[in-house]
C-alpha positions as CSV (number, residue, x, y, z in Angstrom):
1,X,49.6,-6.3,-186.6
2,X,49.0,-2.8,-188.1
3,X,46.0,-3.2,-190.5
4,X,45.7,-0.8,-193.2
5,X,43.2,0.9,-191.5
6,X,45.3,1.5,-188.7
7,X,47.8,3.5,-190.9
8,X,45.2,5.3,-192.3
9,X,43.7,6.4,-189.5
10,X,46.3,6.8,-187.1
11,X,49.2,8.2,-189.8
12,X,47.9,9.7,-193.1
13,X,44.8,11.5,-192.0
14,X,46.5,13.0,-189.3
15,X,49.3,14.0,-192.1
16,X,46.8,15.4,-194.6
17,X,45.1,17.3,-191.8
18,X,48.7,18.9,-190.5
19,X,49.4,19.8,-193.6
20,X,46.1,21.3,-194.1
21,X,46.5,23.4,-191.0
22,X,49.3,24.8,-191.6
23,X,48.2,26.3,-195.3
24,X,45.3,28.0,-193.6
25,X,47.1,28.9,-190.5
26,X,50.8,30.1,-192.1
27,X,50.0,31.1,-196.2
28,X,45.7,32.1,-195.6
29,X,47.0,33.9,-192.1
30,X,43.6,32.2,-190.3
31,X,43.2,32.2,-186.1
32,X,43.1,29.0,-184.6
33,X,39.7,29.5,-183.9
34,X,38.5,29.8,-187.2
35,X,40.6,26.7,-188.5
36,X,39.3,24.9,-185.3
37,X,35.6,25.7,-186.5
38,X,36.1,25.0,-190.5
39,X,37.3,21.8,-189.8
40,X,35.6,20.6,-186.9
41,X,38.4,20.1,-184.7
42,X,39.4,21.4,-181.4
43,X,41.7,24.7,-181.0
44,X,44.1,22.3,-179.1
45,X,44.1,20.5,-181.5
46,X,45.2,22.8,-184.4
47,X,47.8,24.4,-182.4
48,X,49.1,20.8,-181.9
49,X,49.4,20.1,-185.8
50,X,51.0,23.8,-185.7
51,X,53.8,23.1,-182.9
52,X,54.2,19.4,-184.8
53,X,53.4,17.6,-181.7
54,X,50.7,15.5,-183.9
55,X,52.1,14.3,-187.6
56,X,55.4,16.0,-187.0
57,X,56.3,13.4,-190.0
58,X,53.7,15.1,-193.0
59,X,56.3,16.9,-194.6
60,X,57.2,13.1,-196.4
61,X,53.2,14.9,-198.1
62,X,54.8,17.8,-199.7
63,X,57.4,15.7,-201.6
64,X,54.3,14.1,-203.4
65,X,53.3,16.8,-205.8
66,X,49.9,15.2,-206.4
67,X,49.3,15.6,-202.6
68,X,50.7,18.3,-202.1
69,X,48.6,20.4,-204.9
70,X,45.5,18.5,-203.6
71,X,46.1,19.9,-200.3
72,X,46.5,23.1,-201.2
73,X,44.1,23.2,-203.5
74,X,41.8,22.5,-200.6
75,X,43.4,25.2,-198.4
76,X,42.6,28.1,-201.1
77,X,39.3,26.9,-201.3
78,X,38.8,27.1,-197.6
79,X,39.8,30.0,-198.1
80,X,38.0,31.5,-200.6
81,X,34.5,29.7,-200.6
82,X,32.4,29.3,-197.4
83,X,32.2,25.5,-197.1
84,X,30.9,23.4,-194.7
85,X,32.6,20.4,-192.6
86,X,30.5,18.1,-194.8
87,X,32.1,19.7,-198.1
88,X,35.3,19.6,-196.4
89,X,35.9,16.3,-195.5
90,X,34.1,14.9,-198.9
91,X,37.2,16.9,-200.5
92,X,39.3,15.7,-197.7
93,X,38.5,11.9,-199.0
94,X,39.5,13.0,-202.6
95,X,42.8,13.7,-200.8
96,X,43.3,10.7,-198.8
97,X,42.0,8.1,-201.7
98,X,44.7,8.9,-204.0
99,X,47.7,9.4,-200.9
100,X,46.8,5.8,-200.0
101,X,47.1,4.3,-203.1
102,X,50.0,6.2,-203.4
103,X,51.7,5.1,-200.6
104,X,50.7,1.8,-201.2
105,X,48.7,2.0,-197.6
106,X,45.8,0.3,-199.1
């Protein structure tokens, strides 16, 4: 049985965090490194989300305009602003909240 919790954790964050990647990485032209560091995940692991070997199904995100803005709203403010992982993922949340319910995940 696949809990809503479950989807969460092992579907839609990854998702929001692939797509998330890739604004930084492809549109805000940041190093692995730097993503790696700003998000407090592994360089592996953001050349992962890059190559789709992890969420290779978040594009279904970008056809959710809400989402999609949310993330990228997120991106640019990575980009512009020097926030912490603790900002991050508190805006990350504001993300995933809505894409649940949206979803109908939980």
């Amino acid at each position: 049985m696949k809990l809503p919790c479950d989807i969460c954790m092992w579907d839609l964050i990854p998702m929001i965090k692939r797509e998330l990647v890739l604004r930084l990485y492809k549109e805000h032209k940041f190093s692995k490194t730097y993503i790696a560091n700003k998000l407090g995940i592994t360089k592996g692991s953001v050349t992962q989300y890059i190559q789709g070997k992890r969420a290779s199904n978040s594009s279904k995100l970008r056809k959710i305009k809400k989402v999609d803005k949310s993330i990228s709203g997120l991106a640019k403010e990575i980009a512009k602003k020097n926030l912490t992982v603790k900002q991050i993922s508190i805006k990350f949340c504001n993300i995933c909240k809505p894409a649940q319910k949206i979803l109908g995940v939980c």
